[in-house]
N, C-alpha and C positions, 0 to 999 in steps of 0.2 A: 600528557593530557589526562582530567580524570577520569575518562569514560573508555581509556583503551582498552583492548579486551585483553582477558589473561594470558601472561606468553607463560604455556606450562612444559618444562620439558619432559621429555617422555624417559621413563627408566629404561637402563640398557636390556633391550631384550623384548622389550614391552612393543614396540611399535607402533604405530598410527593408533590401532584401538584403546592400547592401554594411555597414550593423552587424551583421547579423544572422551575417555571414560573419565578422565582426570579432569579436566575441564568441567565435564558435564556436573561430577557430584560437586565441585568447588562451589559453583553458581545454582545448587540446587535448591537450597533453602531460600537462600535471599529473592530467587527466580517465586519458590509458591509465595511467597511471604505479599510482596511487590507486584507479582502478576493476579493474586486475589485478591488484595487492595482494589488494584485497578480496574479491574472486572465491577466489583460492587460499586465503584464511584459510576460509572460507565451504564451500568444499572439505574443507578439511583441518578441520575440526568435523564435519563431516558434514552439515552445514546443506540443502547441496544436493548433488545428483550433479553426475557432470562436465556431461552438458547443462545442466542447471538452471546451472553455472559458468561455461559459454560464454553460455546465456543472459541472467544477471545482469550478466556483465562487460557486455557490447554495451547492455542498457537504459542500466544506472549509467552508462555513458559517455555517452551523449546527455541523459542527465537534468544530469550535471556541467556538461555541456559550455555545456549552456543556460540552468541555473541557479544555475554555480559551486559554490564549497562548503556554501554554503548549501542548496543542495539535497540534495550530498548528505551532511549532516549530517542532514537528514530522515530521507534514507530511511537510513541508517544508525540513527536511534531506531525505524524502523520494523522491520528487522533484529534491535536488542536484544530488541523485544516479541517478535518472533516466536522466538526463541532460549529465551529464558525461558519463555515460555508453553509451546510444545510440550514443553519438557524439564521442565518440571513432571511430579514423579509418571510420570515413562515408566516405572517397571514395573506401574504398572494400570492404565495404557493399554495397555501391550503382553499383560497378563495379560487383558485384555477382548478384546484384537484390532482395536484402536482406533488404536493408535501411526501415526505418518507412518514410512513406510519409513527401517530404517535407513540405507540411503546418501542418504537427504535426499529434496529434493523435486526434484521435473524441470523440464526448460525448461517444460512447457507448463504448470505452476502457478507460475511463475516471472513468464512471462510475464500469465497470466490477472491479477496482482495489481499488477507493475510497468509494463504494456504503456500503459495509457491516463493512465496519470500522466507519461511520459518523451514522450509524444506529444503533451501537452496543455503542458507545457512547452518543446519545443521551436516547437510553436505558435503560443505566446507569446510568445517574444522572437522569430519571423521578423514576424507580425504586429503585434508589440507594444498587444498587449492584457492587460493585467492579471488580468482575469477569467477568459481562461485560466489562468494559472498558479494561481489561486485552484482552479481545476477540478481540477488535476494535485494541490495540495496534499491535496484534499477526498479524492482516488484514493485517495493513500500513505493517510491518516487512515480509511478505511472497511476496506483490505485491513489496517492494523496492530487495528482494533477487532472486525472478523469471526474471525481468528484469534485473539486474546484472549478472545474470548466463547465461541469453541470450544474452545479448547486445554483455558482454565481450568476452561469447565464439566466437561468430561470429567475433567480430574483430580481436582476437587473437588466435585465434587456426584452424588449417586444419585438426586436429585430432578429430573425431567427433565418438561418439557413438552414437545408439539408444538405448533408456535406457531399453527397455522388452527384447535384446536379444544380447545388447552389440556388434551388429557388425558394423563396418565402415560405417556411411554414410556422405553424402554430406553436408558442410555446410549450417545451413538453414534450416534443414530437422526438422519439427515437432515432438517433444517427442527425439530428441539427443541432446546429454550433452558433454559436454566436462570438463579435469579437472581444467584449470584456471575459467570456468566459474563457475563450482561448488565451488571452492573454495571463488572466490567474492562474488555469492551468498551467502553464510554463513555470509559473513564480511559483506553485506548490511544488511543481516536481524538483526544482531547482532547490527548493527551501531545504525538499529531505534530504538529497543528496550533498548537500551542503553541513548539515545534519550530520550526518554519516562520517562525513571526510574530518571535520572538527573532533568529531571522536573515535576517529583515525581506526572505522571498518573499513575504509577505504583508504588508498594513496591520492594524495591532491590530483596527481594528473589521470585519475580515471572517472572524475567530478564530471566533465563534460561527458563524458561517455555513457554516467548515469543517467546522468539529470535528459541528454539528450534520447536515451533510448523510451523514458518514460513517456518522453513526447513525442515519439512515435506512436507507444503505443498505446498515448491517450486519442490518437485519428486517428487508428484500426481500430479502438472500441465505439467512438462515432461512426467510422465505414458497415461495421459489424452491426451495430443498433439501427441503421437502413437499409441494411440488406436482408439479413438472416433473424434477425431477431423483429424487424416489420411484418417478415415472412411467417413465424411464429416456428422457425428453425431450431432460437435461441434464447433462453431467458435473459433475464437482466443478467444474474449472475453468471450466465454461462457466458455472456459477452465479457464481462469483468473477468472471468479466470480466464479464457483466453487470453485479454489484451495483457494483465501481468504474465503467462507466459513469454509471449511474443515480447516485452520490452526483456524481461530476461535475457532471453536468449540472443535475442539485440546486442544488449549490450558484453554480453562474454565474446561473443563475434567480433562486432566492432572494436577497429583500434585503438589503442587506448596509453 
């Protein structure tokens, strides 16, 4: 595949750190070169603010750097869902009062959705455990299917539930789901993981393991949005980092 990441062996004597180091400076240049590109385009869409840019640039380079292109070819589909989805229908999001800020989103939901997937990946090739990276895949795939389930429902549906008691609420409303957006959310997390396994950070048979833990813990970040964050417990992002821990840790758990 062209996206597998580098097998680098380690010199005798050298141990986990010294590939671990070996990796890292292979993929160093190409990582600023390619994750500052993508920061400024990212920018210059309005995708994110300039934090959110300085943010993104610094994760995407330690996820690259760890994962090669392969990785970030992930989260790059991760990117297109969220691109699409939000930009669906933005003028009755923004005619409701729903839209994501015009200048983008900020480091600290930048962060909240890319933080423990770039962490669980570098991780993984200092410890060289595989299960990590499966974790970091599981991250990308739960933050691209929470945002699909939300974007899309807000654009396309007026049929809204709250997920702890199933009754009708208002589009917009923290912790409701609706069924085209549950359904996209499954198809984005399913896409990255799909993503992933093509550019073989993952093994085909741990696909369902990802793809499945993200959709878990895209309905713990709805359970979380009507509970604790209605409460004024939790912010947006602080429900977002949560749910990617939880599908992480999901899926290194789960068998696989």
């Amino acid at each position: 595949m062209p996206f597998a990441p580098l097998a680098v062996v380690p010199l005798a004597g050298s141990g986990l750190p010294g590939h671990f180091t070996a990796v890292m400076r292979h993929h160093a240049l190409a990582a600023c070169l390619v994750t500052l590109a993508f920061a400024l385009l990212a920018y210059r869409m309005r995708a994110v603010d300039l934090s959110g840019a300085v943010a993104g640039a610094a994760v995407s380079f330690f996820l690259y750097c760890s994962s090669g292109p392969g990785g970030f070819a992930t989260l790059g589909a991760l990117f297109l869902v969220t691109i699409g989805s939000t930009r669906l229908e933005r003028t009755r999001k923004r005619r409701l009062g729903i839209a994501e800020a015009k200048q983008g989103r900020n480091a600290g939901q930048i962060l909240a959705n890319l933080l423990v997937a770039a962490a669980l990946s570098v991780a993984a090739l200092y410890a060289s455990v595989p299960r990590l990276m499966l974790g970091a895949i599981a991250a990308l795939a739960e933050a691209a299917a929470d945002t699909a389930s939300g974007e899309i429902g807000k654009a396309l549906s007026d049929r809204v539930y709250l997920i702890t008691n199933f009754r009708r609420v208002a589009v917009g409303t923290d912790g409701g789901i609706t069924w085209i957006g549950t359904v996209s959310g499954i198809g984005a997390g399913l896409l990255v993981a799909l993503v992933a396994t093509w550019c073989e950070l993952i093994p085909a048979r741990w696909t369902a393991a990802a793809a499945g833990a993200a959709v878990l813990g895209m309905f713990l970040d709805s359970f979380l949005g009507a509970t604790l964050q209605r409460r004024g417990w939790l912010s947006n992002s602080g429900v977002n980092f949560a749910s990617t821990i939880a599908a992480a840790v999901l899926a290194i758990l789960l068998p696989a």
